[in-house]
DRENKESE-396150 format. One line per field, with one value per residue: residue number from 1; x negated, y negated, z of N, C-alpha, C in turn. Coordinates in pm, whole numbers. Each point is the difference from the previous one (the first is absolute). Layout:
N
resi = [NUM	...] .
nxx = [X	...] .
nyy = [Y	...] .
nzz = [Z	...] .
caxx = [X	...] .
cayy = [Y	...] .
cazz = [Z	...] .
cxx = [X	...] .
cyy = [Y	...] .
czz = [Z	...] .
//
This chain:
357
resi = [1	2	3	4	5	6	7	8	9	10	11	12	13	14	15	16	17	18	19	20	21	22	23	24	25	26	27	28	29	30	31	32	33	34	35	36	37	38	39	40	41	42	43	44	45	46	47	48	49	50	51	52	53	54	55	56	57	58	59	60	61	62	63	64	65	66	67	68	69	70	71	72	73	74	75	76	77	78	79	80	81	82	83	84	85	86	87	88	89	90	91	92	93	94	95	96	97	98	99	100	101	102	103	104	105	106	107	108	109	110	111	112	113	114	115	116	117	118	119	120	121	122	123	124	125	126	127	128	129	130	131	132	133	134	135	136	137	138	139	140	141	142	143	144	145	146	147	148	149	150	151	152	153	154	155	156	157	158	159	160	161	162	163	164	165	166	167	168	169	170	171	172	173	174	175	176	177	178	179	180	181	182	183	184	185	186	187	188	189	190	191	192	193	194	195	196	197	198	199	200	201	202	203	204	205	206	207	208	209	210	211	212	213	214	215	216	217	218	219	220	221	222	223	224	225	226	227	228	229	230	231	232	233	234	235	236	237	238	239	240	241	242	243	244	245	246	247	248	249	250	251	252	253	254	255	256	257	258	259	260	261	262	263	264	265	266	267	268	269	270	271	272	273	274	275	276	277	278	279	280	281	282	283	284	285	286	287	288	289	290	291	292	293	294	295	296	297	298	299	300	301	302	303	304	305	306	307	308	309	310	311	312	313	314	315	316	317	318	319	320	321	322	323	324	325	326	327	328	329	330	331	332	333	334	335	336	337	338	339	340	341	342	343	344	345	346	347	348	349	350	351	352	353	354	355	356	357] .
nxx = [-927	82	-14	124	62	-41	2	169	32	-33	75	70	-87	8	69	39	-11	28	123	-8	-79	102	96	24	-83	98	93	95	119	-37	136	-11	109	26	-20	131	-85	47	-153	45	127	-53	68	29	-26	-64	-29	22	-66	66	-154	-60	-70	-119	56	-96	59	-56	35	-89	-20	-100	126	12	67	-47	-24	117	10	-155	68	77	-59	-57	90	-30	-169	-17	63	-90	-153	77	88	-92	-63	88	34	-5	82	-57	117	-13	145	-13	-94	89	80	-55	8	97	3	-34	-134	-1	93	164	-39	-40	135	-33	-32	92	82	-25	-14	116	-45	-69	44	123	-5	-72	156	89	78	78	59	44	-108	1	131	-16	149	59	91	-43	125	-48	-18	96	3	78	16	-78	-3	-87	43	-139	69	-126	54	44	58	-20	102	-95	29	-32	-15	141	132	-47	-49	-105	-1	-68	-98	-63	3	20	-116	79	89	-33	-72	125	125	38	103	-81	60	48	-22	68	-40	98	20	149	43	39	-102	-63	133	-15	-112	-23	93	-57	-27	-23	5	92	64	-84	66	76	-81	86	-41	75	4	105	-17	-88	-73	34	-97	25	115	-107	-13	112	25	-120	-12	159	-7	-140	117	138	-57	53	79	-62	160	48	100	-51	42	123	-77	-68	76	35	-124	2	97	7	-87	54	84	6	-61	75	-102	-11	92	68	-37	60	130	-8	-197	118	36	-126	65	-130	27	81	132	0	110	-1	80	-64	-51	-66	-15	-54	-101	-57	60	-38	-84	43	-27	-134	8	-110	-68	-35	10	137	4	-32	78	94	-48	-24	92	12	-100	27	-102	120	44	-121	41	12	12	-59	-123	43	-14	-68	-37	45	-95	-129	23	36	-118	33	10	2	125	10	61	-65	-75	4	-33	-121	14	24	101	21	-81	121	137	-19	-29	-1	51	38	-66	96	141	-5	-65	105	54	127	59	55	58] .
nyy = [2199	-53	-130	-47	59	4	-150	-31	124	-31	-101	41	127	-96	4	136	-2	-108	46	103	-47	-67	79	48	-146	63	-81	-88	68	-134	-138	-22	-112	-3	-110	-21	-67	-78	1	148	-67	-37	-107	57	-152	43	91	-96	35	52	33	108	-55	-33	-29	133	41	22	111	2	119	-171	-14	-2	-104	22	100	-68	-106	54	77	-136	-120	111	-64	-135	-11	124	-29	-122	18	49	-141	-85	121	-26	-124	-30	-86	-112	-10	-74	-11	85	-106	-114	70	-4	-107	83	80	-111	39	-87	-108	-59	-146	-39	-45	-145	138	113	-105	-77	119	39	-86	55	111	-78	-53	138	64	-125	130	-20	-67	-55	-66	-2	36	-147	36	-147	5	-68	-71	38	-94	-57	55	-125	64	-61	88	70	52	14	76	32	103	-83	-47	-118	-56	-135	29	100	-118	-54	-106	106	23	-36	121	-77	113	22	110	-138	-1	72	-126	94	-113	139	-105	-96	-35	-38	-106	116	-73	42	-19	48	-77	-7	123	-85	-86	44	50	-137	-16	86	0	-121	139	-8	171	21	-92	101	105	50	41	39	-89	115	-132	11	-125	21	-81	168	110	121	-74	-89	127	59	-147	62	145	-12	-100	107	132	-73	-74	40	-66	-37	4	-85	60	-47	68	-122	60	-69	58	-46	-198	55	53	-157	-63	115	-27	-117	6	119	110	-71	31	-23	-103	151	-34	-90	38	83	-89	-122	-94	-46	29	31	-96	-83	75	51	-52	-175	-79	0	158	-9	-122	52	130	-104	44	60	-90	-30	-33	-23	73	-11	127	-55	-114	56	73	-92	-104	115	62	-104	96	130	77	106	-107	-34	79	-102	118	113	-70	-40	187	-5	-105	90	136	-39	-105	102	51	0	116	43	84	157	77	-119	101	106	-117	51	112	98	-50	-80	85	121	-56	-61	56	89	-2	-40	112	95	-97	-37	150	78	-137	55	-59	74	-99] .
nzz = [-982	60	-118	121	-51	-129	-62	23	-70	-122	-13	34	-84	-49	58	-10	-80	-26	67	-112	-98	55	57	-52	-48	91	-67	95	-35	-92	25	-71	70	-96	86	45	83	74	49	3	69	-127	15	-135	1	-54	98	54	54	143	81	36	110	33	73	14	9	107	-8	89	-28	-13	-72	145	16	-50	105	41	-111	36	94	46	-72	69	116	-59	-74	105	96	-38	-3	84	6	-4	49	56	3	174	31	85	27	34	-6	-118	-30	90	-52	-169	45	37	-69	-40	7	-79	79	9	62	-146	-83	98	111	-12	-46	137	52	-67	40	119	-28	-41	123	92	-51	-10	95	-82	111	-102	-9	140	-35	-3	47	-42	64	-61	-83	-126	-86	-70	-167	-116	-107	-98	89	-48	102	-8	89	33	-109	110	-123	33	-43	61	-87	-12	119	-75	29	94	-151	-37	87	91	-16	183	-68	3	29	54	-61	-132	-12	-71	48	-55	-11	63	10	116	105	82	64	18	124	-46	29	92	-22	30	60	14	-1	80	51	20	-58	122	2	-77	48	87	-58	130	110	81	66	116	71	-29	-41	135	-126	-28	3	29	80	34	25	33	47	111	-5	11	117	46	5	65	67	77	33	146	6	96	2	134	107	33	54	156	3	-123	31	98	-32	-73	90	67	-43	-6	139	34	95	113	6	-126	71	60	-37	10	7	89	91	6	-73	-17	-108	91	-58	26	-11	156	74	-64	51	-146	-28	157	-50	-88	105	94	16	40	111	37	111	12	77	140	7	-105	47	103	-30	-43	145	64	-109	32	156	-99	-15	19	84	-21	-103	-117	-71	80	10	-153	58	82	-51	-96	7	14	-46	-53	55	-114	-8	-91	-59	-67	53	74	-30	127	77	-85	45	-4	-106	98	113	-77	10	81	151	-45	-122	109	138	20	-36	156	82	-117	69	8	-78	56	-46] .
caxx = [16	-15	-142	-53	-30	-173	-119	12	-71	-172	-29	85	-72	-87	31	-22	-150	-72	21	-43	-134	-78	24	-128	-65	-33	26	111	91	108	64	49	132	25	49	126	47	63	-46	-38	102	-24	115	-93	29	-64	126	152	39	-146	-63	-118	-130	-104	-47	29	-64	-28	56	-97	-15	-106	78	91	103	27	-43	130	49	-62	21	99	-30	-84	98	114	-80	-8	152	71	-52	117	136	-26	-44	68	35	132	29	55	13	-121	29	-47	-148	25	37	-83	-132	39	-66	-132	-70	-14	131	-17	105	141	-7	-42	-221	-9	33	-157	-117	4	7	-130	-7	36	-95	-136	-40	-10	133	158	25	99	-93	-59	114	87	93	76	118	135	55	-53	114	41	-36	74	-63	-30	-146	-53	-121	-2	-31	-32	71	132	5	167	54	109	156	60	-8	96	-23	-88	-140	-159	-39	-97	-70	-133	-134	5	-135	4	113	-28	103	-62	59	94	86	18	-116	-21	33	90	20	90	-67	117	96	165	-14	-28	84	18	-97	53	146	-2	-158	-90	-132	32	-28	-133	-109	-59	-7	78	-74	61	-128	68	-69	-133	-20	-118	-105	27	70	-69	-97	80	4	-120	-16	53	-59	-138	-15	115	-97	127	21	101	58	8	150	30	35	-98	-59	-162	5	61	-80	-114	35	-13	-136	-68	4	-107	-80	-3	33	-131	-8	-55	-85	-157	43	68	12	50	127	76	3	-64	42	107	61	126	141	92	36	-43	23	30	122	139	51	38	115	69	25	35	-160	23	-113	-165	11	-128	-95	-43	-9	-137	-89	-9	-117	-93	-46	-25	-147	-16	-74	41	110	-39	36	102	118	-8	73	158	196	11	45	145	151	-9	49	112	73	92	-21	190	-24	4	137	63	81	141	95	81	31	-107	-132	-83	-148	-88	70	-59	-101	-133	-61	-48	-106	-142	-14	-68	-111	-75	9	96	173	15	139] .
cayy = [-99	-201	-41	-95	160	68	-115	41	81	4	-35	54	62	-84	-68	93	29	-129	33	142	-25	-57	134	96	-107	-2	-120	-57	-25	-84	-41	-161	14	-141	-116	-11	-112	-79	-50	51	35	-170	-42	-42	-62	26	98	-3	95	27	45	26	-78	67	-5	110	82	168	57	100	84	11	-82	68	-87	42	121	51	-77	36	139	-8	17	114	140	-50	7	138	2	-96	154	136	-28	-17	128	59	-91	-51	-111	-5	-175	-66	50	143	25	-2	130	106	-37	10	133	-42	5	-157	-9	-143	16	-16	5	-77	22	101	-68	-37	88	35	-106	-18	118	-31	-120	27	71	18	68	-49	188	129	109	83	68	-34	-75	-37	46	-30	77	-92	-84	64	-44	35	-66	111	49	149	36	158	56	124	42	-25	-119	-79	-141	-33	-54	90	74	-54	-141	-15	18	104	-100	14	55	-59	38	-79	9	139	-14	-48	-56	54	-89	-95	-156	-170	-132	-87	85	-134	36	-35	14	78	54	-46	-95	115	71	-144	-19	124	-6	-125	55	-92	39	-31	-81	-123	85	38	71	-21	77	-76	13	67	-66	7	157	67	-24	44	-123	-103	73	2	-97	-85	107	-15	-111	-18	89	-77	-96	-109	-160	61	-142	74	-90	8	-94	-92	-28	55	166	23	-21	96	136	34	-46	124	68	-78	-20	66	-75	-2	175	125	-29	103	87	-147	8	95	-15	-136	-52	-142	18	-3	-125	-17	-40	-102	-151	-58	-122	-38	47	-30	-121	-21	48	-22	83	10	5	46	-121	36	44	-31	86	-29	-125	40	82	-70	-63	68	28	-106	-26	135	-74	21	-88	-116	-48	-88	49	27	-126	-38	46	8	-87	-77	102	-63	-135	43	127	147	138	124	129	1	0	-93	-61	72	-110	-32	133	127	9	-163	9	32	-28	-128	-17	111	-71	-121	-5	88	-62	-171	47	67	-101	77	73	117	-15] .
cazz = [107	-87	13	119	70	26	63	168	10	3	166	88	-8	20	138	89	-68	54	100	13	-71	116	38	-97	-3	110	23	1	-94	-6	-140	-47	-46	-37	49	29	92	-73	-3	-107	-125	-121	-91	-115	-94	-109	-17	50	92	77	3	85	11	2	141	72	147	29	73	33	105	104	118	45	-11	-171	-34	18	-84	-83	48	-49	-151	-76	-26	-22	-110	-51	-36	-113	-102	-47	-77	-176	-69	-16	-96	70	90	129	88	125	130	21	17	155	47	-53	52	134	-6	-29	112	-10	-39	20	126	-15	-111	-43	-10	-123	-114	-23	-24	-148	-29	-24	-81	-102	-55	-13	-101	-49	-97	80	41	-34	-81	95	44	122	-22	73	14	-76	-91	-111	-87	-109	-78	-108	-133	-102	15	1	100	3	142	-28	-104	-17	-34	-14	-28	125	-81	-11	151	45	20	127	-101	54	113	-37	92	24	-53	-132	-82	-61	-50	-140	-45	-211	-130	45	-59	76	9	167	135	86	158	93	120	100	-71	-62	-115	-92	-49	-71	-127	-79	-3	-99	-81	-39	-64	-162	-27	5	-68	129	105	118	129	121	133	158	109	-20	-65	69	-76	-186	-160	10	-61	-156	-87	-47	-89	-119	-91	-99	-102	-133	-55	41	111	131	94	112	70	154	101	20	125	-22	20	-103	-21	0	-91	-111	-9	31	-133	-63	8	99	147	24	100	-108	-57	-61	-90	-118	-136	-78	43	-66	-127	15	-115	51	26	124	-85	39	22	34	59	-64	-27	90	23	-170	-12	142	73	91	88	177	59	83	123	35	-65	-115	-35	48	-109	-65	30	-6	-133	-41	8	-32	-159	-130	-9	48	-120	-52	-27	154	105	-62	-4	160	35	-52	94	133	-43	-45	112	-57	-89	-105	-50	-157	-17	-43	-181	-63	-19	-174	-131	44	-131	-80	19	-94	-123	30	60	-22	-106	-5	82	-114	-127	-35	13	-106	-128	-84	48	45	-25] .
cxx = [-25	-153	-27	33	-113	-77	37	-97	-150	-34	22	-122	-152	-22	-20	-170	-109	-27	-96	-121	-117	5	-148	-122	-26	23	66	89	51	45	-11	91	20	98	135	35	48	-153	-90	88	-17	96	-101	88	50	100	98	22	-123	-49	-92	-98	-105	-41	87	-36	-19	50	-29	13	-57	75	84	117	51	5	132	36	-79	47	147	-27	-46	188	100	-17	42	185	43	-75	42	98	-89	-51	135	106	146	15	72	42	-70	110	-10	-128	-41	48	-101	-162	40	-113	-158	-55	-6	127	14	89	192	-65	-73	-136	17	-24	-176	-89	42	2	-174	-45	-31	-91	-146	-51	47	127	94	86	124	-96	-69	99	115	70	69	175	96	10	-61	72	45	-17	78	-51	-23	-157	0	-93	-34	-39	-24	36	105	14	166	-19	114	114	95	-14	87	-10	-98	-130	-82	-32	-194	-57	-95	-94	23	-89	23	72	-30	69	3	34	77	-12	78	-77	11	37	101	-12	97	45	93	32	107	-30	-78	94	94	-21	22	140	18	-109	-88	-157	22	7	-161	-89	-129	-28	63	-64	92	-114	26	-48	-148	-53	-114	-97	20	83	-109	-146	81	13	-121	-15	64	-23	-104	5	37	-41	167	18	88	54	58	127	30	140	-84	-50	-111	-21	29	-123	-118	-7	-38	-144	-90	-18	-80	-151	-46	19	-148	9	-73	-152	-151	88	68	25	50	160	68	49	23	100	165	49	117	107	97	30	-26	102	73	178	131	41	73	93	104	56	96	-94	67	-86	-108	44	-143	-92	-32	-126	-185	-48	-41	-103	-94	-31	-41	-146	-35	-61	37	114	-64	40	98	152	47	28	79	75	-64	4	117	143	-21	79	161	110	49	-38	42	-111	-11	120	125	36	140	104	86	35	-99	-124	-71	-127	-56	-7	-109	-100	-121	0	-40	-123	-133	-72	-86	-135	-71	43	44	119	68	149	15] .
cyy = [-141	-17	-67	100	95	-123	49	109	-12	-103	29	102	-84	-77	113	38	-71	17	106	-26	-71	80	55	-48	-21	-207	-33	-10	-131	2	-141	-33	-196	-60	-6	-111	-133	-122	32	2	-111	24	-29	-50	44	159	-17	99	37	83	61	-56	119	66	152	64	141	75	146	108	-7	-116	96	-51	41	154	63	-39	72	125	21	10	92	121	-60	16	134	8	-23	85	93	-25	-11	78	114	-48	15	-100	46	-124	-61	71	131	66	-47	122	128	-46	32	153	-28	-17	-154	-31	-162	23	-112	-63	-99	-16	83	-112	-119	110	-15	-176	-8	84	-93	-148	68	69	-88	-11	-33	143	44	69	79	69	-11	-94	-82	41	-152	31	-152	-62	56	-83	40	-39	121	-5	140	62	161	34	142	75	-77	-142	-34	-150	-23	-85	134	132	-57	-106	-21	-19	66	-56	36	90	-15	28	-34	43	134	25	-132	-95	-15	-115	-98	-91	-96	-123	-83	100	-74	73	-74	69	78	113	-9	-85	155	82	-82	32	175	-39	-95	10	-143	13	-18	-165	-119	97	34	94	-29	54	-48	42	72	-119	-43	131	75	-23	69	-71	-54	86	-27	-97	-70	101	-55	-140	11	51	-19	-151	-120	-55	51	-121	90	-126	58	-140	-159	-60	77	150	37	10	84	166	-66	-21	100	110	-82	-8	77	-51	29	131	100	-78	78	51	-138	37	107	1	-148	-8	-152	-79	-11	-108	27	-89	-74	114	-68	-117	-100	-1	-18	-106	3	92	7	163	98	43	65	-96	81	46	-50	88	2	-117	57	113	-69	-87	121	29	-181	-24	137	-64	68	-70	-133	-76	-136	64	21	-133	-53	2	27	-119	-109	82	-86	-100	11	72	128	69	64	112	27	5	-146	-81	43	-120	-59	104	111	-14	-78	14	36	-89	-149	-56	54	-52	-186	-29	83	-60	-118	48	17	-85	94	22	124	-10	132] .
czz = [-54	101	92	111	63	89	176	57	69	129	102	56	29	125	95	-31	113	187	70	-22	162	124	-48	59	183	37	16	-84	-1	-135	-34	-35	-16	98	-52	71	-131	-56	-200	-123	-58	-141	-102	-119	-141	-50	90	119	129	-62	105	-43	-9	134	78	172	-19	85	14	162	96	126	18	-19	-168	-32	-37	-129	-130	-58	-135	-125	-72	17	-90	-163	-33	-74	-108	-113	0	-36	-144	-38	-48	-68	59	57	121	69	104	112	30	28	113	72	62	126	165	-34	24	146	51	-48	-27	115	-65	-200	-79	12	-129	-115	-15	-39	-171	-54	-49	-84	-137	-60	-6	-162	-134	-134	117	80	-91	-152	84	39	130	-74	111	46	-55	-108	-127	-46	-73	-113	-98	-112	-101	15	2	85	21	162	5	-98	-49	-133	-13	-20	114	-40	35	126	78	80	118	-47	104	163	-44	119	49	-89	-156	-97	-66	-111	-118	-80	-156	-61	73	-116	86	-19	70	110	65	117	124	145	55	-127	-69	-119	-118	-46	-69	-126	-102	-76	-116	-112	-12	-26	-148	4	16	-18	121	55	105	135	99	64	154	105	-11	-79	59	-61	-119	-90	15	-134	-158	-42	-82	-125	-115	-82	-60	-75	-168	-19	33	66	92	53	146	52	105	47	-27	140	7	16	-134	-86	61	-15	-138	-15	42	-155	-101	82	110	148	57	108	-116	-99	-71	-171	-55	-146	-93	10	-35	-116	-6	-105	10	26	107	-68	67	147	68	100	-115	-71	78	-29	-177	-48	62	82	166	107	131	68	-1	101	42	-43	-141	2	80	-151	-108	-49	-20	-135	-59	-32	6	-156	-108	-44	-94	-169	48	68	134	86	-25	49	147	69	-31	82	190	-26	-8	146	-21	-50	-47	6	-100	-14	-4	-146	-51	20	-126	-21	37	-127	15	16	-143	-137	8	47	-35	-155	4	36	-150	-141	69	0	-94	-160	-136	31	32	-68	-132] .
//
């Protein structure tokens, strides 16, 4: 059994223990479950990303108002110790299912999904090392990397042009070898089957991540993984607008919803490639106006403190000034190649002060 495997474990056991021991002890069963309110969540400088504060509550049998929630976590703990003892997964919408049998139920998916929320910040371990999975589908990933999944080893060069999607239970999934000296992360598919098509993993000597969008958490697990592991530089080319800009700043600095697991899901370390405010105006781009909802998110990421760099107010207040926003796909204005043939060695080369030519 992998080694964050057993740690779930032992807590998991540890948590029922704790429950029982006061049972025994003839005392009120409580828990301590770290603070979630937004008063506890602190942006830390220093690593780039939230954090939980110090500040917990209790949640004890001796309130009635809690006896129901308490009830929950001990059927929701046992569940999740028989998927990892047995070394199965289950989706959150199936373990909503599975909790209709349960003497203690939810009355719909989004109490099921808080109870495994608290699960996850009390112990500790993230729930897909506790055996719950989410129901979407992972990124995908091209390159010359070597990954071992259970018995299984392969090179996602050679898992055809769709490469490796990635699975929730990332952590489970070895990473033996690679030859890259970078990551590129890109936000739509279509620019990834781009970038396949145009090898633009041979030419920048890359990893190809499509983000499907907002990335889940396991691309977000895999990118931080593969960057510590291979000791390489992550860029991230979204949409240019503030939705583009905060899929790519969630991957650099997380979100303050997952603020109990940052530090396993950010990559502080992660540059933002484009596209900027800048670029619309220096490639003249094909835009779209702001919409009012752009131009309010906008302001809002303006006074969000992982914005608060040079670079950040730069380009949010130059796309305010400006009005407009492109896509990635508006480069195809020159040529389907030109993102690769042009845009992407000009940006990587001004970062990493080297020619890519």
């Amino acid at each position: 059994m992998m080694k964050h495997k057993e740690i779930a474990l032992n807590k998991l056991r540890g948590m029922g223990d704790e429950v029982l021991e006061s049972v025994l002890q003839e005392e009120v069963p409580s828990i301590q479950i770290p603070s979630r309110g937004t008063s506890n969540i602190i942006y830390n400088p220093d690593k780039k990303y939230f954090e939980l504060g110090d500040r917990k509550g209790t949640r004890s049998l001796g309130n009635v108002k809690q006896i129901k929630k308490m009830a929950q976590m001990m059927c929701v703990g046992n569940f999740c110790k028989e998927l990892v003892d047995i070394q199965k997964t289950a989706t959150m919408r199936e373990m909503y299912y599975v909790s209709e049998g349960w003497d203690v139920g939810f009355d719909n998916q989004q109490e099921s999904n808080n109870i495994t929320e608290d699960i996850e910040v009390t112990l500790g371990v993230s729930r897909e090392n506790l055996g719950l999975l989410p129901e979407e589908d992972g990124a995908s990933v091209y390159g010359d990397i070597t990954l071992r999944d259970e018995d299984v080893e392969f090179n996602a060069l050679r898992l055809g042009k769709s490469g490796y999607t990635i699975p929730p239970t990332v952590d489970d999934v070895e990473i033996v070898d690679a030859d890259v000296d970078r990551i590129i992360c890109v936000e739509t598919m279509g620019l990834y089957h781009r970038m396949v098509q145009e090898k633009a993993y041979e030419r920048f000597n890359a990893l190809i991540v499509g983000l499907k969008g907002q990335a889940a958490r396991a691309t977000r697990r895999f990118i931080r993984r593969t960057s510590d592991e291979l000791n390489v530089p992550v860029y991230i080319c979204n949409d240019g607008d503030p939705w583009g800009f905060h899929i790519a700043m969630v991957i650099i600095s997380g979100s303050a919803k997952l603020a109990h697991v940052n530090h396993d899901l950010a990559t502080p370390n992660a540059k933002f490639l484009g596209v900027t405010a800048s670029d619309i105006i220096n490639y003249d781009l094909p835009t779209d106006k702001l919409k009012d909802i752009d131009v309010t998110r906008l302001k809002e990421l303006s006074g969000d403190p992982r914005y608060q760099t040079d670079f950040w107010q730069t380009e949010i207040k130059k796309m305010l000034k400006l009005g407009r926003k492109a896509e990635q796909q508006s480069f195809s204005k020159y040529g389907l190649e030109y993102i690769i043939d042009t845009y992407f060695p000009n940006k990587i080369s001004a970062i990493e002060g080297q020619s890519l030519e």
